[in-house]
C-alpha positions in Angstrom: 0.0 0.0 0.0 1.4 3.5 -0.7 3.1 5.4 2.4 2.4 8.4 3.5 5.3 10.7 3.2 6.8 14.0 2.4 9.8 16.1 2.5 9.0 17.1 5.8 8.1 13.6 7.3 10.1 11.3 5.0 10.9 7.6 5.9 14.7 6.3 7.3 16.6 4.3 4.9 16.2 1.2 7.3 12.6 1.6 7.2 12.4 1.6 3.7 14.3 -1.3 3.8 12.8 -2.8 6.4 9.4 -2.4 4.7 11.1 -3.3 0.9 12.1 -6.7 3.1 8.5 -7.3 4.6 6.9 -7.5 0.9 9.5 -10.0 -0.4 9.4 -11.9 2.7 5.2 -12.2 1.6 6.3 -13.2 -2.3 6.3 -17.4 -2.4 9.2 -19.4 -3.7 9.1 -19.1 -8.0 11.0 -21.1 -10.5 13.6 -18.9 -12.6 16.0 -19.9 -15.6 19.4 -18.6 -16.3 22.8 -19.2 -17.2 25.1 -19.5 -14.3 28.1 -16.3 -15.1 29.6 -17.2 -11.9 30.3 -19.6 -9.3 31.6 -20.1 -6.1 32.6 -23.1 -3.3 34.7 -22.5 -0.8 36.3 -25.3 0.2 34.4 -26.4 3.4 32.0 -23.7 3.2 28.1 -25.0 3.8 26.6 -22.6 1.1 27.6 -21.8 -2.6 27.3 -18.6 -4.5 26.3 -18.7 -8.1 25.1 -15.7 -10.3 22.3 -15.9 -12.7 21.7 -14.2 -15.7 19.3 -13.1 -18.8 21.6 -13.2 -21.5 18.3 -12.1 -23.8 18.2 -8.4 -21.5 21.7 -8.5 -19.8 20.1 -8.6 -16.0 21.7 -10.7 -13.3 20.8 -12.1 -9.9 22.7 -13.4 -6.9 21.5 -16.6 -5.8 22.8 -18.6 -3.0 21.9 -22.5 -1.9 23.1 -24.9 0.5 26.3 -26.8 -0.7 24.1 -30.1 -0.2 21.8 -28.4 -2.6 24.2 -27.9 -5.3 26.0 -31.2 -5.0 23.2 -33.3 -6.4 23.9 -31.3 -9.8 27.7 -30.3 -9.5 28.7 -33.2 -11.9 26.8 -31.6 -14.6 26.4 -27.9 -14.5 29.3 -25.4 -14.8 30.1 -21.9 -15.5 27.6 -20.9 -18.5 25.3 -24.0 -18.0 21.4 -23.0 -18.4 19.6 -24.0 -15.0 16.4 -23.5 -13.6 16.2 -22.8 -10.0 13.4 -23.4 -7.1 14.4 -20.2 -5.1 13.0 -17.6 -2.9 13.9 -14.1 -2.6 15.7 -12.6 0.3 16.2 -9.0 0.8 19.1 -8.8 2.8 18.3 -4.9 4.6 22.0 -4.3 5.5 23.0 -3.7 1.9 19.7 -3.4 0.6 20.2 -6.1 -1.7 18.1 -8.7 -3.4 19.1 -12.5 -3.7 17.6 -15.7 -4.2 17.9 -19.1 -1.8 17.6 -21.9 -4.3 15.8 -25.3 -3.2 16.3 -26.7 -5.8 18.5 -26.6 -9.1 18.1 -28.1 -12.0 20.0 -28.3 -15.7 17.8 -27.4 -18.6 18.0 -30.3 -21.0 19.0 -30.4 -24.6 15.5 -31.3 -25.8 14.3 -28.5 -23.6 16.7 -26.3 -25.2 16.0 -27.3 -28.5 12.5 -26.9 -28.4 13.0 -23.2 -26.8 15.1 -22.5 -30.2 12.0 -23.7 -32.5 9.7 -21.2 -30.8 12.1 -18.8 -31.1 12.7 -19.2 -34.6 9.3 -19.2 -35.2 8.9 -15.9 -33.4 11.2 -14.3 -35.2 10.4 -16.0 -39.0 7.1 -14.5 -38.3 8.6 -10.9 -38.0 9.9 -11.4 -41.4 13.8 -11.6 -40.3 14.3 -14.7 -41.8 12.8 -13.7 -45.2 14.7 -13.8 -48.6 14.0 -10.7 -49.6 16.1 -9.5 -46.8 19.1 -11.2 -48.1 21.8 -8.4 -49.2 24.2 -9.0 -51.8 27.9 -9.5 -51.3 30.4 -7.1 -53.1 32.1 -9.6 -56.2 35.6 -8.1 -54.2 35.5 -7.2 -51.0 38.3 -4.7 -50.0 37.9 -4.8 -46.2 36.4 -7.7 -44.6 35.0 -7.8 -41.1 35.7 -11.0 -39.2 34.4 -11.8 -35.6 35.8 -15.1 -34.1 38.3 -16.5 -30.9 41.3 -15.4 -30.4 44.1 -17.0 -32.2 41.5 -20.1 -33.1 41.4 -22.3 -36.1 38.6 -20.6 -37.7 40.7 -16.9 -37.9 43.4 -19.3 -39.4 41.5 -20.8 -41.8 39.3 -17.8 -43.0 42.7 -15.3 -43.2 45.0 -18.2 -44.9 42.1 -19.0 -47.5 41.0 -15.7 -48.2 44.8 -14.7 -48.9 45.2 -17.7 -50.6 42.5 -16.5 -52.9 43.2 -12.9 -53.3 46.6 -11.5 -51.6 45.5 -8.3 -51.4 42.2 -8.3 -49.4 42.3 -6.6 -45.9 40.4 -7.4 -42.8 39.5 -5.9 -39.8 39.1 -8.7 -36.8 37.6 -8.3 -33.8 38.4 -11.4 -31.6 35.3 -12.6 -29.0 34.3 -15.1 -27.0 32.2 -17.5 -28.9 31.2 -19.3 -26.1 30.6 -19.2 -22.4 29.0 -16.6 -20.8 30.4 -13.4 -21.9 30.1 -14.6 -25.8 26.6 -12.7 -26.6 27.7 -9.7 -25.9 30.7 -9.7 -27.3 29.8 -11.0 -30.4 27.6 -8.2 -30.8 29.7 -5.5 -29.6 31.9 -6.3 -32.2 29.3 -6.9 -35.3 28.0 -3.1 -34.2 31.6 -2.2 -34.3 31.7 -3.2 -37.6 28.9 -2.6 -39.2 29.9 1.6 -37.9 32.8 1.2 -40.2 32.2 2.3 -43.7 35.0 0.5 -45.6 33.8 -2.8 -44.3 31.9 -4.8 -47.5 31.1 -7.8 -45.3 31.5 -9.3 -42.1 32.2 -12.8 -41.5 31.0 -14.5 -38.0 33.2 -17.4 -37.9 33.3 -20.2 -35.6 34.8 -23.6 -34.9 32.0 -26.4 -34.7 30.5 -27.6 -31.2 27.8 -28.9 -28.9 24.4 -27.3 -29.4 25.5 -26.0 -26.2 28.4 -24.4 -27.4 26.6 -22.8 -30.3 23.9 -21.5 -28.0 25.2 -18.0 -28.0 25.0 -17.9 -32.2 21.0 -18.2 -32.1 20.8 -15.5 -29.0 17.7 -13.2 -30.1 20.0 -10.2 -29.4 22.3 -11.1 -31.7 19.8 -11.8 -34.4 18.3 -9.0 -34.3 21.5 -6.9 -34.5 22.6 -9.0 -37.0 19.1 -8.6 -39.0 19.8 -4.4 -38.3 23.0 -4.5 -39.9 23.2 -2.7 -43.6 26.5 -4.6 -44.0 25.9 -7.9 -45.5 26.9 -10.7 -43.0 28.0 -14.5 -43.4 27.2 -16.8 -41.3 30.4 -19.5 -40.6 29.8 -21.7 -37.9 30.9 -24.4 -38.1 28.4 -27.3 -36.9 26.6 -30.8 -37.5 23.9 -31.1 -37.8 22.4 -28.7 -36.1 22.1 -24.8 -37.5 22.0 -21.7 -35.1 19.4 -19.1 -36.0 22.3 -17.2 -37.3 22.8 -19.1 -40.4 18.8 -17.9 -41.2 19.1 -14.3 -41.1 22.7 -14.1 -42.4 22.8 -12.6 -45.7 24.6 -15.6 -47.0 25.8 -19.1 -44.9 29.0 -21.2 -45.1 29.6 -24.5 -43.6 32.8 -24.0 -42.0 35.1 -20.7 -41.9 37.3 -22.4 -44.9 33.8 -22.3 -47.1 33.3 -18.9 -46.0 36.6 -17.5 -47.5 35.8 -19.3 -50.6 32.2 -17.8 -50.9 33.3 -13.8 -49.8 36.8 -14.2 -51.7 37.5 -14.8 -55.6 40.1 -16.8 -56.8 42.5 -14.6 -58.4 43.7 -17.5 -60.1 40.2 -18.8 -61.2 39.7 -14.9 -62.3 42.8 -14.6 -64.5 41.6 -17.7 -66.5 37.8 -16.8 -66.7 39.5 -13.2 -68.2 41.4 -15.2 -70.7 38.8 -17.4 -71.5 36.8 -14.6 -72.0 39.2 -12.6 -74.1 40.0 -16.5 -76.0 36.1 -16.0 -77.0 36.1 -12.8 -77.8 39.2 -13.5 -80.3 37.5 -16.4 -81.7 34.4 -14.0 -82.5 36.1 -11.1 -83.7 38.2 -13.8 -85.9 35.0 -15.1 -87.2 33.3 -12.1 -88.2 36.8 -11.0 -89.9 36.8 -14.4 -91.7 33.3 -13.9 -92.7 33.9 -10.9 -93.9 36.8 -11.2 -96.0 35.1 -14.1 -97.6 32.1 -11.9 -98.6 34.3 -9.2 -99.9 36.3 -12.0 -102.0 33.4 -13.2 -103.5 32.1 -9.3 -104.4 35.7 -9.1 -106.1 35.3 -12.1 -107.8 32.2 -11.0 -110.2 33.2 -9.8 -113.3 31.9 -6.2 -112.7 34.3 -6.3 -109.8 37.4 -8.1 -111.3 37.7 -5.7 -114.6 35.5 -2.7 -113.7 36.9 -0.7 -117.2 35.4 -3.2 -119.0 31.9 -2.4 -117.6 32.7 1.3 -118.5 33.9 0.5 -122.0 30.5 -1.2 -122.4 28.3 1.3 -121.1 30.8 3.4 -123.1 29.9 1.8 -126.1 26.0 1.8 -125.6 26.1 5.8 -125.3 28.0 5.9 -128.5 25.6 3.3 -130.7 22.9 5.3 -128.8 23.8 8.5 -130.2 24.4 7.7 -133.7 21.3 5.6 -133.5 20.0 9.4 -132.3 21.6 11.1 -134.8 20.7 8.7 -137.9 17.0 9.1 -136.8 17.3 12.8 -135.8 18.9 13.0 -140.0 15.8 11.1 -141.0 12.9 13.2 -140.1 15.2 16.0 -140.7 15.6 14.7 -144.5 11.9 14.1 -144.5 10.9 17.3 -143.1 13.0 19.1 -145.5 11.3 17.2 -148.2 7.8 17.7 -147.3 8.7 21.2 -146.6 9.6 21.6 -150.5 6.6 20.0 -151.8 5.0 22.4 -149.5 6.5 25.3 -151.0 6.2 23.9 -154.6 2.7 23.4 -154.2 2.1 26.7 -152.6 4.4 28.7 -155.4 2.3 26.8 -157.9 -1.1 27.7 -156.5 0.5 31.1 -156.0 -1.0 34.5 -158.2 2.3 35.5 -158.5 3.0 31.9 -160.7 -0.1 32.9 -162.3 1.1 36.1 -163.7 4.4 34.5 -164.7 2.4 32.3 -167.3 1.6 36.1 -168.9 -1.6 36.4 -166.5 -2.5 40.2 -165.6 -4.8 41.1 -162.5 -7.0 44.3 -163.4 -8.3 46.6 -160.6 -10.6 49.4 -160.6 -9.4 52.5 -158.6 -11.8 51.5 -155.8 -9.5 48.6 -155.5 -12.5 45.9 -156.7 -10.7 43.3 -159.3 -12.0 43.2 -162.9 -13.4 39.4 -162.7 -15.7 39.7 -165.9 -16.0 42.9 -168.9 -19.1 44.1 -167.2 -17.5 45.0 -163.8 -14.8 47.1 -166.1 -16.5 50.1 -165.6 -17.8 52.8 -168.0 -15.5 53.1 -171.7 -12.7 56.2 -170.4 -12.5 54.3 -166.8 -8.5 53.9 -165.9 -7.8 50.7 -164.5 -4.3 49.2 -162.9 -3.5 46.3 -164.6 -0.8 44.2 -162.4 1.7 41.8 -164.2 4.5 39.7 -163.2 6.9 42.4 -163.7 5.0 45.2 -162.4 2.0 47.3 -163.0 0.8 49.8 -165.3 -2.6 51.9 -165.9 -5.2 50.4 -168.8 -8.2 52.7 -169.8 -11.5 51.4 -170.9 -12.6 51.7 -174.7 -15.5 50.4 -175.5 
């Protein structure tokens, strides 16, 4: 229930934790899972420390149990074993501090654990995390590769020797981890963060050595698959494990068995390379050849017609057609000339012989009154003493009329 208080009346520390101490004391025993970060037996001592934690939130718990207690389970649960503990909680009002006095303590079994990892999976496929259309592409050549694994392990050695192997010149930035234990989940994503910040890094590689399910716990820790899944770095998966896959190896942009197959899936073979190039180039010759070959051959065969082998002769030819053409032209053109010239004399015959003036060179004369009328017939002469012209082939002169 609330307290009544103020600034003027306020409570003494020891009362508060009294009072803090008197709820607790009300709360029942509970069952609580967690991995055990540290533990402690004195020799000879009746009661053992251990330290629980939430890897999932990163919160932590003292607990404490009889040494009896703990000896029925000391044979199979160590530092970074997953328990689940009968307990009640003590609030010791000295230090103000909360602790828990285990009954009971029990390992979490493999089949337990397993099946906690399938709803989890499921929990998180149904978010979408584990989609394809998530998957980033890696760079073809990575310049700077990130690579989280142990310190001085065999999977650093066997990523850096195979990538170098591959391609001399690649660089890497490691950040060495924990990969197992306790401490490992954090870690691990400390340094994939870390990474991830750094703008040269094309990919980062999260290698690992293979192992228990136990061991590989920490690589399908929902904390690290969501940073992992908030990463705009692509990110392999290499862990290296049978038969069993950690929930990293589903939203990892890309997976590799082992860190060896991860080096040959982020790295190119400079080797392999040189001879796709060649091979390339050897096709590209061959084409280019082909074409060229083609090409000549079409040309041969265009120089090989007779237009193309003698071309004057096709000008003399043509040559020769103009020539027949215009004396063929000029032979016609002389023909209706000829004809035209003869048809133009008949003409002119026939019109000097239908002429008056031929008329009056056969000793004709043309008589005209002064009025201008011609003399056709003696009546139309006029009156005897009319004058008349009288018009003859050499001239004219006057007539007069007698009778």
């Amino acid at each position: 229930m609330a307290l009544n208080t103020s600034a003027e009346a306020p409570l003494p520390v020891g009362e508060v934790s009294r009072l803090i101490g008197g709820w607790i004391d009300r709360l029942g025993a509970v069952w609580v899972e967690g991995q055990i970060t540290q533990l402690s037996r004195r020799p000879g001592a009746g009661v053992v420390f251990l330290t629980l934690r939430d890897p999932s939130h990163d919160i932590s718990v003292s607990v404490t149990c009889f040494r009896q207690v703990f000896d029925r389970i000391a044979d199979v649960v160590t530092e970074g074993a997953r328990v689940v503990v009968l307990a009640k909680p003590e609030w010791y009002a000295p230090r103000g501090q909360l602790s828990l006095r285990a009954t009971e303590i029990r390992p979490v079994g493999i089949g337990e654990l397993l099946v906690r990892l399938e709803q989890l999976k499921k929990s998180l496929a149904s978010e979408g995390l584990f989609a394809l259309d998530r998957k980033k592409p890696l760079p073809f050549l990575p310049q700077l590769i990130g690579l989280v694994c142990g310190r001085a392990s065999a999977a650093e050695r066997d990523v850096l020797e195979n990538a170098r192997r591959r391609w001399p010149a690649v660089r890497f930035e490691v950040r060495n981890t924990a990969v197992q234990g306790v401490h490992a989940v954090n870690q691990v994503v400390q340094a994939v963060k870390e990474l991830d910040d750094l703008p040269d890094v094309d990919v980062i590689v999260v290698a690992r050595g293979g192992g228990s399910v136990e061991d590989l716990l920490p690589f399908s820790d929902e904390q690290l698959i969501r940073t992992v899944a908030a990463c705009r770095t692509p990110v392999v998966s290499a862990i290296g494990h049978e038969p069993d896959s950690p929930l990293l190896d589903l939203v990892a942009d890309l997976r590799a068995s082992t860190p060896t197959d991860a080096a040959k899936k982020v790295v190119p073979d400079v080797g392999e390379e040189l001879d796709r190039v060649q091979q390339l180039r050897d096709r590209a010759l061959r084409t280019v050849r082909g074409l060229l070959d083609r090409e000549e051959r079409g040309l041969a065969h265009a120089l090989g017609r007779p237009a193309m082998e003698y071309p004057q002769r096709m000008v003399d030819e043509r040559a020769s057609e103009i020539d027949a053409l215009i004396g063929r032209g000029r032979r016609v053109l002389g023909h209706l000339l000829d004809r035209a010239d003869s048809e133009l004399a008949h003409t002119r015959a026939r019109v000097v012989a239908l002429s008056p003036a031929a008329t009056l060179e056969r000793g004709y004369a043309v008589l005209q009154r002064a009025d201008g009328h011609v003399v056709r017939a003696p009546a139309d002469a006029g009156a005897p003493g009319d004058v008349l012209r009288a018009r003859v082939s050499g001239g004219e002169f006057a007539v007069r009329v007698s009778e």
